[in-house]
PDB file with SEQRES, HELIX, SHEET and CRYST1 records, atoms N, CA, C and O in Angstrom:
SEQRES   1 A   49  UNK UNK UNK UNK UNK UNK UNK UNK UNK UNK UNK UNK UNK          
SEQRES   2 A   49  UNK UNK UNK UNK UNK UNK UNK UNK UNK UNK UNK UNK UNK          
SEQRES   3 A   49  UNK UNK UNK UNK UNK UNK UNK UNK UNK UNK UNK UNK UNK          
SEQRES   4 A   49  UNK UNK UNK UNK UNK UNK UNK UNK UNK UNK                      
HELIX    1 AA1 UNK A   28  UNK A   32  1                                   5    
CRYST1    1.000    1.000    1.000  90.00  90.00  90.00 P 1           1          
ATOM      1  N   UNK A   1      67.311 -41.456  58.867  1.00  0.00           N  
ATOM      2  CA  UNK A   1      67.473 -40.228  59.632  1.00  0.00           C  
ATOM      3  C   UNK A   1      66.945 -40.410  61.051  1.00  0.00           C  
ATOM      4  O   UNK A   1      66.263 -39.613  61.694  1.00  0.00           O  
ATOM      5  N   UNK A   2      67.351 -41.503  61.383  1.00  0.00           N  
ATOM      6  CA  UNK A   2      66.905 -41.106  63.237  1.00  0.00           C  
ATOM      7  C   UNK A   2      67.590 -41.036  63.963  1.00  0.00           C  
ATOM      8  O   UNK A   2      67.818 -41.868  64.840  1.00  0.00           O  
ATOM      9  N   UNK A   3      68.227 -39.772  63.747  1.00  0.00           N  
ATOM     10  CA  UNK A   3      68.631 -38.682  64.530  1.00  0.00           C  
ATOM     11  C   UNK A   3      67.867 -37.353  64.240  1.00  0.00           C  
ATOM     12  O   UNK A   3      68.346 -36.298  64.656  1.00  0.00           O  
ATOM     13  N   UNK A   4      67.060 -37.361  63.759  1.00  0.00           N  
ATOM     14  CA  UNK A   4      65.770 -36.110  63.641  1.00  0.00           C  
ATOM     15  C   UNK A   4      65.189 -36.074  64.860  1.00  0.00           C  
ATOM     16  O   UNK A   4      65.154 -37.035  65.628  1.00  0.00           O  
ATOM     17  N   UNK A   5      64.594 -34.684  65.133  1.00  0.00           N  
ATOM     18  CA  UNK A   5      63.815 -34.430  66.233  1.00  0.00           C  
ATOM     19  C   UNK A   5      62.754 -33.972  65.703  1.00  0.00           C  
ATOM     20  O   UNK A   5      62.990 -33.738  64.517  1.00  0.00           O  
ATOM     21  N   UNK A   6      61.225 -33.611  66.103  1.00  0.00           N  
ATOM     22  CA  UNK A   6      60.224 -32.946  65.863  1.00  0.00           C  
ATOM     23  C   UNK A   6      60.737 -31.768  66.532  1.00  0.00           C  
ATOM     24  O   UNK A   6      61.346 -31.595  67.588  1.00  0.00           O  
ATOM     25  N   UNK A   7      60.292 -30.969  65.564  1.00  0.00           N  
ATOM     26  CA  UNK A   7      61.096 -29.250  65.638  1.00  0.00           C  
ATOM     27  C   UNK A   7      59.743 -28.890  66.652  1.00  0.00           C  
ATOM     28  O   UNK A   7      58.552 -29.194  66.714  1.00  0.00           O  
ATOM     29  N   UNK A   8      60.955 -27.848  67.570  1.00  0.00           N  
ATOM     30  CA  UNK A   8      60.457 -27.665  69.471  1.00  0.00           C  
ATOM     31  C   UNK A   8      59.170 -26.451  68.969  1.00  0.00           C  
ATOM     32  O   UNK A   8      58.859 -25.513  69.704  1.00  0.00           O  
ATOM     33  N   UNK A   9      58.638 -26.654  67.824  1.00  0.00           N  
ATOM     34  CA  UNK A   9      56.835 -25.538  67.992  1.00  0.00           C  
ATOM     35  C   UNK A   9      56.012 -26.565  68.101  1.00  0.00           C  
ATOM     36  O   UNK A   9      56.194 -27.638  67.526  1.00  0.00           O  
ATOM     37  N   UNK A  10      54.910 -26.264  68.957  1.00  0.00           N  
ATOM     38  CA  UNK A  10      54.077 -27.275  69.372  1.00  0.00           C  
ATOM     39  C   UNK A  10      53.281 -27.772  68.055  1.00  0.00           C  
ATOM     40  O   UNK A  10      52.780 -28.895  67.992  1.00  0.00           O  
ATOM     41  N   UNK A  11      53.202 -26.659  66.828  1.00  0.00           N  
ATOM     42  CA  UNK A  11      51.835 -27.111  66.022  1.00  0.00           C  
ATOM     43  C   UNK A  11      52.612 -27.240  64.865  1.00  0.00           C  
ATOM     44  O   UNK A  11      52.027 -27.506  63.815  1.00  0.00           O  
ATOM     45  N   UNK A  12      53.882 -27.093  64.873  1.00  0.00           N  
ATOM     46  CA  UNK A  12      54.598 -27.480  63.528  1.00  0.00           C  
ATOM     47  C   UNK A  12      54.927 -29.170  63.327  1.00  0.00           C  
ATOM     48  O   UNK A  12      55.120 -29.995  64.221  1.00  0.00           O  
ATOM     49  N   UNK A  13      54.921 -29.347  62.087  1.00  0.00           N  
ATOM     50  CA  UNK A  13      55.149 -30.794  61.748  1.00  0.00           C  
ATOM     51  C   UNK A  13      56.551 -31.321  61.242  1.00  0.00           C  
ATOM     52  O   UNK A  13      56.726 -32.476  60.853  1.00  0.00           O  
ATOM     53  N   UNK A  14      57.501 -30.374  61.288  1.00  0.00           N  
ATOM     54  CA  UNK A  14      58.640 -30.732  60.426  1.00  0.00           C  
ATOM     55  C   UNK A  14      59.914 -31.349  61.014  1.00  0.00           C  
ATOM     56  O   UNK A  14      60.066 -30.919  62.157  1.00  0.00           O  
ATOM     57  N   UNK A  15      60.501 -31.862  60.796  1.00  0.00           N  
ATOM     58  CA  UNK A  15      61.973 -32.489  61.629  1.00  0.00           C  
ATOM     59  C   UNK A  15      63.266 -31.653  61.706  1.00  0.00           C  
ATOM     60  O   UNK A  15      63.521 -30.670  61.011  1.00  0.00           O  
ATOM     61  N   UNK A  16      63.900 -32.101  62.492  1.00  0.00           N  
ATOM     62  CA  UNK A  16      65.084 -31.481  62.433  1.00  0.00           C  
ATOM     63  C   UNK A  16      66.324 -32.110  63.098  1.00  0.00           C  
ATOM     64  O   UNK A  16      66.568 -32.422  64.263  1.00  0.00           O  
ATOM     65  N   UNK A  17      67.115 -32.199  61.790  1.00  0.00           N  
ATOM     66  CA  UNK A  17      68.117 -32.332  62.245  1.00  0.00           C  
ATOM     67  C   UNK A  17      69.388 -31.966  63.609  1.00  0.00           C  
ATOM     68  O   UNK A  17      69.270 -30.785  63.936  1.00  0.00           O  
ATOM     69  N   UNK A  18      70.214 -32.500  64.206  1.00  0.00           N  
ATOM     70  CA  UNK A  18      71.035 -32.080  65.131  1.00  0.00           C  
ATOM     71  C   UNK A  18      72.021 -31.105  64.744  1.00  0.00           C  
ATOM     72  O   UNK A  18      72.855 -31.566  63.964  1.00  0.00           O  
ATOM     73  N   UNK A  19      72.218 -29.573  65.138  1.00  0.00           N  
ATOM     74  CA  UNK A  19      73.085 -29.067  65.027  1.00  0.00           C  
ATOM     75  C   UNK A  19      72.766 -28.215  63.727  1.00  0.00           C  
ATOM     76  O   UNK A  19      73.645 -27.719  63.023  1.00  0.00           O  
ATOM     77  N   UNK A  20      70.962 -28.069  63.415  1.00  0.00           N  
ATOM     78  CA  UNK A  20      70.813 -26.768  62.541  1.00  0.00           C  
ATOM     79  C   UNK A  20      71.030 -25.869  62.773  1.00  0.00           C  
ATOM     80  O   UNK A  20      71.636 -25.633  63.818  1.00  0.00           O  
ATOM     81  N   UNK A  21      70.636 -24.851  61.883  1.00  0.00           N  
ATOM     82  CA  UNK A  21      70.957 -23.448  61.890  1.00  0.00           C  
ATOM     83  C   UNK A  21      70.068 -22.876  62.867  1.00  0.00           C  
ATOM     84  O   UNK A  21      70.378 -21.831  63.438  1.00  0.00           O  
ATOM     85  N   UNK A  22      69.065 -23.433  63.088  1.00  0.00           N  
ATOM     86  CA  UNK A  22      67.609 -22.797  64.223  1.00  0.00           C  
ATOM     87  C   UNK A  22      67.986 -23.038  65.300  1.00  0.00           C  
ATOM     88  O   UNK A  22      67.687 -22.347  66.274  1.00  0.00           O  
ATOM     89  N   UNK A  23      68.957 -24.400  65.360  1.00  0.00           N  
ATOM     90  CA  UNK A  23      68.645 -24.801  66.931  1.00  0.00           C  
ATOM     91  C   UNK A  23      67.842 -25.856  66.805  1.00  0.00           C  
ATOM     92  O   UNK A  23      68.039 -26.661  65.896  1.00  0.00           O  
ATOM     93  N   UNK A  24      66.827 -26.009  67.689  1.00  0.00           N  
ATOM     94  CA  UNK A  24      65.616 -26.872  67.517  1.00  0.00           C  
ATOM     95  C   UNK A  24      64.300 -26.772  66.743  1.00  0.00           C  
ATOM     96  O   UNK A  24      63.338 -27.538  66.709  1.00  0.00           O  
ATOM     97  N   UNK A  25      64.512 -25.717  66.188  1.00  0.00           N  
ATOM     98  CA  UNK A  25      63.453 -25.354  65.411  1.00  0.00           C  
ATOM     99  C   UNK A  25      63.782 -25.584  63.680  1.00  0.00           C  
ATOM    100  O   UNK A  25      64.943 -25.683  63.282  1.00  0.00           O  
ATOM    101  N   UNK A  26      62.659 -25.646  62.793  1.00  0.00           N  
ATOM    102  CA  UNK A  26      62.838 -25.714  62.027  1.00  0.00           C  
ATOM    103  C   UNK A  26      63.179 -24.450  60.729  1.00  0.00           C  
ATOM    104  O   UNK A  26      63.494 -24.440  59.539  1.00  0.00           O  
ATOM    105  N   UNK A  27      62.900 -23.505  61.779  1.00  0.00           N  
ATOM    106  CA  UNK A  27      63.119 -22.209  60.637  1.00  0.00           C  
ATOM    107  C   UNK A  27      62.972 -21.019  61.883  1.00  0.00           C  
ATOM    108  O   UNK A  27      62.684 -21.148  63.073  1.00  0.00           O  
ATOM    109  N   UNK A  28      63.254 -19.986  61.180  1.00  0.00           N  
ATOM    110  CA  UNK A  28      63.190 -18.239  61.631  1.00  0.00           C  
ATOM    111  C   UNK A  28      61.688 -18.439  62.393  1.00  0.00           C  
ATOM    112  O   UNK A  28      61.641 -18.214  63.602  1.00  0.00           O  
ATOM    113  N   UNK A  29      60.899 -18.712  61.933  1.00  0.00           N  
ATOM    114  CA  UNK A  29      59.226 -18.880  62.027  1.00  0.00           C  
ATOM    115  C   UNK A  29      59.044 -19.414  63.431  1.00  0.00           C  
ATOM    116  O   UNK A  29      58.643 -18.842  64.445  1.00  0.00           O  
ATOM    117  N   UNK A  30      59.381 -20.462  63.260  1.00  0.00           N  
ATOM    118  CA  UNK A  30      59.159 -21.291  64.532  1.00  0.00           C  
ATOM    119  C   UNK A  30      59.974 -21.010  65.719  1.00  0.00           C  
ATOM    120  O   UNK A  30      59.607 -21.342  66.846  1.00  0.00           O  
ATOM    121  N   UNK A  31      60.906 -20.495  65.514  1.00  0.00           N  
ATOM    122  CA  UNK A  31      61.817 -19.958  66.812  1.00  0.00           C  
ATOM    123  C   UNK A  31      61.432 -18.708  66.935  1.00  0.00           C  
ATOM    124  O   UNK A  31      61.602 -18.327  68.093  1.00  0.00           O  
ATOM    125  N   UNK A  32      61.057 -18.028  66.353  1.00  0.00           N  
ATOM    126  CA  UNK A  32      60.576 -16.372  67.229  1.00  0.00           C  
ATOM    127  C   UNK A  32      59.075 -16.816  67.530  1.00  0.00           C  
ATOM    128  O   UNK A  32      58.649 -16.170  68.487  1.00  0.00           O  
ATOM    129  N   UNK A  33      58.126 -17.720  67.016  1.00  0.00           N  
ATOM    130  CA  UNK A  33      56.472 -18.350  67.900  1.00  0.00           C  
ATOM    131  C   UNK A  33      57.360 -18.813  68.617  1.00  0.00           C  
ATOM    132  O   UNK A  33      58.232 -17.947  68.696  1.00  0.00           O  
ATOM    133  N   UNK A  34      57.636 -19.684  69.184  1.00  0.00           N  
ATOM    134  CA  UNK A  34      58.370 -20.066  70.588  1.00  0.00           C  
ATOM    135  C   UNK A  34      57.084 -21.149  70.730  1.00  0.00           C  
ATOM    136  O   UNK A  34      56.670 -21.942  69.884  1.00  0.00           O  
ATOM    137  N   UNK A  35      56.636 -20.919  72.000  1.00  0.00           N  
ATOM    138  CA  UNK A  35      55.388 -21.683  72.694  1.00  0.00           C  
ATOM    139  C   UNK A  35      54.220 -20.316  72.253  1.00  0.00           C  
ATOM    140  O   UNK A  35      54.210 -19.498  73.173  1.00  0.00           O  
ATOM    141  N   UNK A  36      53.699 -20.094  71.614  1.00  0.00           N  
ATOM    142  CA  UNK A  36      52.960 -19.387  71.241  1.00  0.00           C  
ATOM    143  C   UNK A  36      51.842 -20.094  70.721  1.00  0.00           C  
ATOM    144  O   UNK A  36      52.140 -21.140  70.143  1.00  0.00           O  
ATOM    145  N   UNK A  37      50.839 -19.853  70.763  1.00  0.00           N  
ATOM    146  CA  UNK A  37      49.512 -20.951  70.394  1.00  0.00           C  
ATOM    147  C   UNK A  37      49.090 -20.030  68.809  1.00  0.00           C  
ATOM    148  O   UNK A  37      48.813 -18.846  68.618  1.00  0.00           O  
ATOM    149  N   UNK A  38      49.223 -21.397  67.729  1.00  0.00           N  
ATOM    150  CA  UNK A  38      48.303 -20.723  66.763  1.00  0.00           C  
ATOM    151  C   UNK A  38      48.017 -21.898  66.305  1.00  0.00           C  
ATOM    152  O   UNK A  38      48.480 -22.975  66.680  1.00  0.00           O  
ATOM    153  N   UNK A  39      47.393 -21.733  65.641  1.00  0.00           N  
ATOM    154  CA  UNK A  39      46.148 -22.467  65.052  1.00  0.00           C  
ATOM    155  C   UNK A  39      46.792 -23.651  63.809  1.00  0.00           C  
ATOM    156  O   UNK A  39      46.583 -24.864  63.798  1.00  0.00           O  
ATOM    157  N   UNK A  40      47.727 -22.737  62.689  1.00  0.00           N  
ATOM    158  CA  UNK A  40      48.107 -23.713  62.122  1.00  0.00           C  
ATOM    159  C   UNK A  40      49.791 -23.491  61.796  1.00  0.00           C  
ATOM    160  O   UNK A  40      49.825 -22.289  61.534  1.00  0.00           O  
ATOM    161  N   UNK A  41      50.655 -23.807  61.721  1.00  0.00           N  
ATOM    162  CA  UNK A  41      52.425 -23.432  61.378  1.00  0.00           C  
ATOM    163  C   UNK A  41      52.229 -22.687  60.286  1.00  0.00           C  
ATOM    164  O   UNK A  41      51.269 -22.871  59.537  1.00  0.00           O  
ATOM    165  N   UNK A  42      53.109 -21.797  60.105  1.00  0.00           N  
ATOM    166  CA  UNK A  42      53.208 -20.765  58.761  1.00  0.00           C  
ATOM    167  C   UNK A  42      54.975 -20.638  58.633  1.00  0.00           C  
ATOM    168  O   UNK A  42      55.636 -19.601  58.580  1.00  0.00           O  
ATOM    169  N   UNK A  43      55.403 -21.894  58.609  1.00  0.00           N  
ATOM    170  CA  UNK A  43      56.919 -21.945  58.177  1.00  0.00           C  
ATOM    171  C   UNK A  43      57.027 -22.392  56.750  1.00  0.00           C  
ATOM    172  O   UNK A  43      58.201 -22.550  56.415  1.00  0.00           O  
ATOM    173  N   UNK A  44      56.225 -22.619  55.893  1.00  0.00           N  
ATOM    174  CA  UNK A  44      56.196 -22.427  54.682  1.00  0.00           C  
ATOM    175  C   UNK A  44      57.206 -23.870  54.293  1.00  0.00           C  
ATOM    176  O   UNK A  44      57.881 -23.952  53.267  1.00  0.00           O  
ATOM    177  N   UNK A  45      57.130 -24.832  55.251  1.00  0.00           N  
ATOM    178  CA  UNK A  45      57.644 -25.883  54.738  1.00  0.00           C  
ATOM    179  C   UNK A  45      57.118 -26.648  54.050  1.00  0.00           C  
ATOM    180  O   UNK A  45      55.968 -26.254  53.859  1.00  0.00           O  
ATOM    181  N   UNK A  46      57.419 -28.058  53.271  1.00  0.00           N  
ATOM    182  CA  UNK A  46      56.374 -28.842  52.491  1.00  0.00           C  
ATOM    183  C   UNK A  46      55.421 -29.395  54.009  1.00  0.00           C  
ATOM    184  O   UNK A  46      54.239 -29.181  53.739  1.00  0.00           O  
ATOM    185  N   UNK A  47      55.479 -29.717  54.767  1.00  0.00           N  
ATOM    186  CA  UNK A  47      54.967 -30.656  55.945  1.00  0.00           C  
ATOM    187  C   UNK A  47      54.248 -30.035  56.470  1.00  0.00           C  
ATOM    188  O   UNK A  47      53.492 -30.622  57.244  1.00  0.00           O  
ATOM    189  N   UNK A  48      54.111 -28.515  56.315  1.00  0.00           N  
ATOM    190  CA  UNK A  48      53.546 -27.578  56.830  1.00  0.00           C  
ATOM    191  C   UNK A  48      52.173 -27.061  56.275  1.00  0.00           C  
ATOM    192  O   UNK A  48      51.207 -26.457  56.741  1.00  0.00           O  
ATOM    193  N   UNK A  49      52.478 -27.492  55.267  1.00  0.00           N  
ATOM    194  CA  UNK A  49      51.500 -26.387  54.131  1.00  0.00           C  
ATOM    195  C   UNK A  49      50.026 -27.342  53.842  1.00  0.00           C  
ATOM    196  O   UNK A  49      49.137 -26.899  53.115  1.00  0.00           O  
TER     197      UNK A  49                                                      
END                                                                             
């Protein structure tokens, strides 16, 4: 898979494919935080948790 990107939230850990459903993000979660500072990702992914 390298064509994965690190999904565009600064504190999330998860990849993403080209041409998801988010965009660059890995979920709903991470695209409405945007650049938003928190402490730890709450996208409820395995990479996340």
């Amino acid at each position: 898979m390298a064509d994965t990107q690190k999904c565009a939230h600064p504190i999330c850990k998860c990849t993403v494919a080209p041409g998801g459903p988010h965009g660059k993000f890995c979920s709903d979660h991470c695209k409405e935080s945007g650049q938003k500072t928190e402490l730890r990702c709450d996208c409820q992914h395995l990479a996340c948790r």
